[in-house]
C-alpha positions in Angstrom: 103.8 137.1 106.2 100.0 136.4 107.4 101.0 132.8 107.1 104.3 133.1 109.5 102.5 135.2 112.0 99.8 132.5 112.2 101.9 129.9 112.7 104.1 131.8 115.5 100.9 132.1 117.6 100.0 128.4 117.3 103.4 127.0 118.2 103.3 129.0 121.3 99.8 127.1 122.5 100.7 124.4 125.3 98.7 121.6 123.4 100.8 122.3 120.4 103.9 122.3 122.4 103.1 118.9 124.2 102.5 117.2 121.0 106.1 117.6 119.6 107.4 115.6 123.0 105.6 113.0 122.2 104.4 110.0 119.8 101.1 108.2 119.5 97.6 108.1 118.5 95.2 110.9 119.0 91.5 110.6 118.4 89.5 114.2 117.8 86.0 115.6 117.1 87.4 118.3 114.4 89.5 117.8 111.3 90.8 121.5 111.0 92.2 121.3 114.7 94.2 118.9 114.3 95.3 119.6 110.3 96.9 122.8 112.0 98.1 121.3 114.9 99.9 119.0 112.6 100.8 122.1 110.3 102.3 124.3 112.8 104.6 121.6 113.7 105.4 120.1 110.5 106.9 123.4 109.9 108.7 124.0 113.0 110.5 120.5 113.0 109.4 118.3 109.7 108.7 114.7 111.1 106.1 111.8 110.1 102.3 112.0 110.8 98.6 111.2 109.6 95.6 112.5 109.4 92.9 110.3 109.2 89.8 112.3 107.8 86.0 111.2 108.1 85.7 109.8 104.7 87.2 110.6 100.9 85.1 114.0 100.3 87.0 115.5 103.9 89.9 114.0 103.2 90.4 115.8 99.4 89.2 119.4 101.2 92.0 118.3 104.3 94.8 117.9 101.3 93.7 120.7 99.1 93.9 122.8 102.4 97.5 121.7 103.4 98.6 122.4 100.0 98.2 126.0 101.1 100.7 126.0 103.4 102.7 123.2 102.0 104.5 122.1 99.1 103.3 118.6 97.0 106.6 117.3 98.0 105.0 117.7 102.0 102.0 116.8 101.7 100.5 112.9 100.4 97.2 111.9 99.7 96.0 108.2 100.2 92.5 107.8 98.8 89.8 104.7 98.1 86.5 103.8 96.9 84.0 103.8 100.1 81.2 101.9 98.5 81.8 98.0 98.9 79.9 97.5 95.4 83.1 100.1 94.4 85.3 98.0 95.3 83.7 94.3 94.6 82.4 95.3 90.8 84.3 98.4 89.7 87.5 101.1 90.8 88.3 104.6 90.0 91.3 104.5 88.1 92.0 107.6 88.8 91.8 106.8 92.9 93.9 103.7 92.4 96.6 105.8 90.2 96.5 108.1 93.2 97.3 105.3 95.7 100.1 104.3 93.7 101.8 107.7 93.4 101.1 107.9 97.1 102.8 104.6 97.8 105.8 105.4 95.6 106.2 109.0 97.0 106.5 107.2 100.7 109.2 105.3 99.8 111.7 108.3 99.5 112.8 108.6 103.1 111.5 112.5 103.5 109.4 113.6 106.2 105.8 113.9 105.0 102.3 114.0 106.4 99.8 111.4 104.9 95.9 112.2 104.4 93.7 109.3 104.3 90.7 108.1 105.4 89.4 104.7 107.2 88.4 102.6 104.5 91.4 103.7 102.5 93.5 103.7 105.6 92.2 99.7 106.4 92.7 98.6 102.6 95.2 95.8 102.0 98.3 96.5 100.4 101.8 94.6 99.5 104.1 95.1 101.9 106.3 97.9 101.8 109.2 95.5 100.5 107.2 93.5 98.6 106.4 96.9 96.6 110.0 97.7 96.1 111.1 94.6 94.8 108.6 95.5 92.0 110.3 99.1 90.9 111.9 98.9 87.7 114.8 100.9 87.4 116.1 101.8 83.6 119.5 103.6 82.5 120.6 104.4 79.3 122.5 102.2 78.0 121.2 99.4 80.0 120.8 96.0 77.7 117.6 94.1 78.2 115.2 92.0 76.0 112.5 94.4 75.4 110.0 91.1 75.4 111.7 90.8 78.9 111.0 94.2 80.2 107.2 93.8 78.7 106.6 91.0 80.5 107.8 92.5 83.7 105.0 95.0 83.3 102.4 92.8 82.7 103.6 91.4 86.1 103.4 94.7 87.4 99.6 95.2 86.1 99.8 97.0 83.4 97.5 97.0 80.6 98.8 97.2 77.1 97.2 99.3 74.5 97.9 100.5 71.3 98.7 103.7 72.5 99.0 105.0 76.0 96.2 107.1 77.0 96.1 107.8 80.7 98.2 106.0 83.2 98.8 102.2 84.1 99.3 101.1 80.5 102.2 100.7 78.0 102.5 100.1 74.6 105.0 99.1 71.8 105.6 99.3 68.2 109.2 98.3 66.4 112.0 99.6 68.4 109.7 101.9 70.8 108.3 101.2 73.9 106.2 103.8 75.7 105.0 103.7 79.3 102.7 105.5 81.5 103.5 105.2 85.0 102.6 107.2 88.5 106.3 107.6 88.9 105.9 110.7 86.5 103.6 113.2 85.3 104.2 112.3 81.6 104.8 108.7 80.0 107.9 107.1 79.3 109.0 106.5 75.5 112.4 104.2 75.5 113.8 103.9 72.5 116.0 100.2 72.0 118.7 99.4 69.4 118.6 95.7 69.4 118.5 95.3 73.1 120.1 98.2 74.3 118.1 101.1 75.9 119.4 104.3 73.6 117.5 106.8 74.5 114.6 107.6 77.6 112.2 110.5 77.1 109.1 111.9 78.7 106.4 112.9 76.2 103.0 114.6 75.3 100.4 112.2 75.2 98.1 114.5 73.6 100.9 115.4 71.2 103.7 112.4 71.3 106.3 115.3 71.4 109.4 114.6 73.4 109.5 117.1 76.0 112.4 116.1 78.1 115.7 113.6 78.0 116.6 111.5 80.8 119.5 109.1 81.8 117.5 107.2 83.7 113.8 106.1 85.1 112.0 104.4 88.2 108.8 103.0 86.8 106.4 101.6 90.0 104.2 99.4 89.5 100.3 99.6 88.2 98.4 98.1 90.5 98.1 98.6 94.5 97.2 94.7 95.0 99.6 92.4 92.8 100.6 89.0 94.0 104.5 88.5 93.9 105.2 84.5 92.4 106.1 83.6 95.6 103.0 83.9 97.4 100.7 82.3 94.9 101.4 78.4 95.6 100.2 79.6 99.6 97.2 81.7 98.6 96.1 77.9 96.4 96.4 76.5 98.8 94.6 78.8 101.2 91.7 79.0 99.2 91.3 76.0 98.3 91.2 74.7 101.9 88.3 77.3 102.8 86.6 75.7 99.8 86.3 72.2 101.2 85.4 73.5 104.1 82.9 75.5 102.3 81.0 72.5 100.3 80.4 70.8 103.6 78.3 73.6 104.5 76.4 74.9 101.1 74.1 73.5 99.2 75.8 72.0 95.3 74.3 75.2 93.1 75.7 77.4 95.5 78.9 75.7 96.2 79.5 75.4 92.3 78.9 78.7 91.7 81.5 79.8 94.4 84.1 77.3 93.2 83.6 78.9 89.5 84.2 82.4 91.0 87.4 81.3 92.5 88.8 79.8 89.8 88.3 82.9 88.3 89.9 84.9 91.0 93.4 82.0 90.9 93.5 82.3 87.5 93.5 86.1 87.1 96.4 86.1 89.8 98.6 83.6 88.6 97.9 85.5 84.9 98.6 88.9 86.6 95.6 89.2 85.4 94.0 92.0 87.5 90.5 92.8 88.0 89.0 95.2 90.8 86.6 92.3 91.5 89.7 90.3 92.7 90.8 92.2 96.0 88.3 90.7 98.3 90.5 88.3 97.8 93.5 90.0 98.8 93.8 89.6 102.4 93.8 86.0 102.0 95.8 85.5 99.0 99.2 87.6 100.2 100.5 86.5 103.7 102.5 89.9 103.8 99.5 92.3 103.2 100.0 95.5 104.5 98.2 99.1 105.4 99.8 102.2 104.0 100.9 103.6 107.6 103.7 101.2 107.2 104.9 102.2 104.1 106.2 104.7 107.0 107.0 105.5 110.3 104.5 108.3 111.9 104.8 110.1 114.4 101.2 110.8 115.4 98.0 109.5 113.9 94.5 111.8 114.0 91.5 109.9 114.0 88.6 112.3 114.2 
């Protein structure tokens, strides 16, 4: 009831009513403000926006605070590492799980608002389609080569272990394959006769109890910066173009050192190989890199 009266006195508030009249970007000196702004009309007619927070510590608090008012379905959180060495060397796993649940929540169609922050708001990305050509959808019943299907999620970026753990990996003994993806809370354990998909569950890692059936499964993929086969042959060739350019200008130790690193880098993609060290690269080596606003279409963006 609090809640209801609190939002009936913001709507009324002229700022808050010339905001729903238009669209466009909005740049503030408050978070809060704005996160209520955006609340207020959210839920008085649901409709695209962003709030772009000062930097990932902000941006958790602005989510956790929307969640208040909000349901998960609402409310999507888009984070990144902030320290260049972070990205370079090493990545949350956690963080880049996050982007991809984030990325496949988007896709949906429903209106939501989006929390971010700049570096995670300027971080390449595959391009909307690019991303959805990569979902895997499953049915029971469905025949496919499990080999096949592992392969795919190599492709995808996932890791495979002997067990799945924690998210982004897959794994596969006999007739069962079980995968942990973003698109769910729990992992994934299919169940093949021959080549036919009999059965789909989701189960307790901690336990490997089957806690729910299911006809069918969207599994995204396990990495926010994979290189679709089509866009490798350009990126070789990109690269190795700023290369000649590039032993012109440095001295031979230096030059062979660089050319060893990006051999590196063209092997791990063309292997689906990847490694955080390996998005530098990114920009350069898809054509179709994207940011996450256009994974949809906002109304407003807050920039404090």
């Amino acid at each position: 009831m609090k809640n209801n009266t609190l939002f009936s006195l913001l709507k009324n508030i002229p700022f808050i009513q010339n905001l729903g009249e238009y669209s466009s970007n909005f740049v503030s000196d408050d978070t809060l403000g704005p996160a209520l702004a955006i609340l207020t009309l959210f839920k008085e007619k649901e409709d695209n926006y962003v709030l772009v927070s000062p930097n990932q510590y902000s941006c958790q608090r602005l989510y956790e605070f929307l969640l208040n008012f909000l349901g998960e379905e609402n409310v999507v959180f888009f984070p990144s590492d902030e320290l260049l060495r972070a990205e370079t060397l090493s990545s949350s796993l956690e963080l880049e799980a996050q982007r991809l649940y984030a990325m496949f929540r988007l896709l949906d169609g429903k209106k939501k608002i989006l929390v971010t922050h700049p570096s995670a708001l300027l971080r390449f990305l595959p391009s909307k389609e690019q991303f959805k050509k990569q979902l895997i959808f499953l049915k029971k019943g469905d025949v496919i080569d499990p080999s096949t299907l592992k392969k795919k999620l190599i492709e995808n970026g996932y890791s495979i272990n002997d067990k799945v753990e924690h998210s982004l990996q897959f794994a596969s003994r006999g007739d069962i394959l079980d995968i942990y993806s973003v698109s769910y809370l729990d992992p994934i354990r299919i169940e093949f006769f021959d080549d036919e998909i009999e059965s789909i569950r989701l189960f307790d890692v901690a336990s490997q109890e089957s806690k729910k059936e299911l006809t069918e499964v969207c599994i995204a993929p396990s990495t926010d910066f994979f290189l679709p086969k089509e866009e490798f042959p350009g990126f070789e060739l990109r690269i190795n173009e700023r290369l000649s350019k590039d032993e012109e200008e440095l001295p031979l130790e230096r030059f062979n050192d660089l050319k060893r690193s990006v051999s590196s880098i063209l092997e791990g993609y063309s292997k689906n190989n990847y490694r955080a060290s390996m998005y530098k690269y990114y920009g350069l080596a898809n054509s179709k890199a994207a940011s996450i606003i256009s994974y949809f279409d906002p109304k407003f963006v807050y920039f404090p």
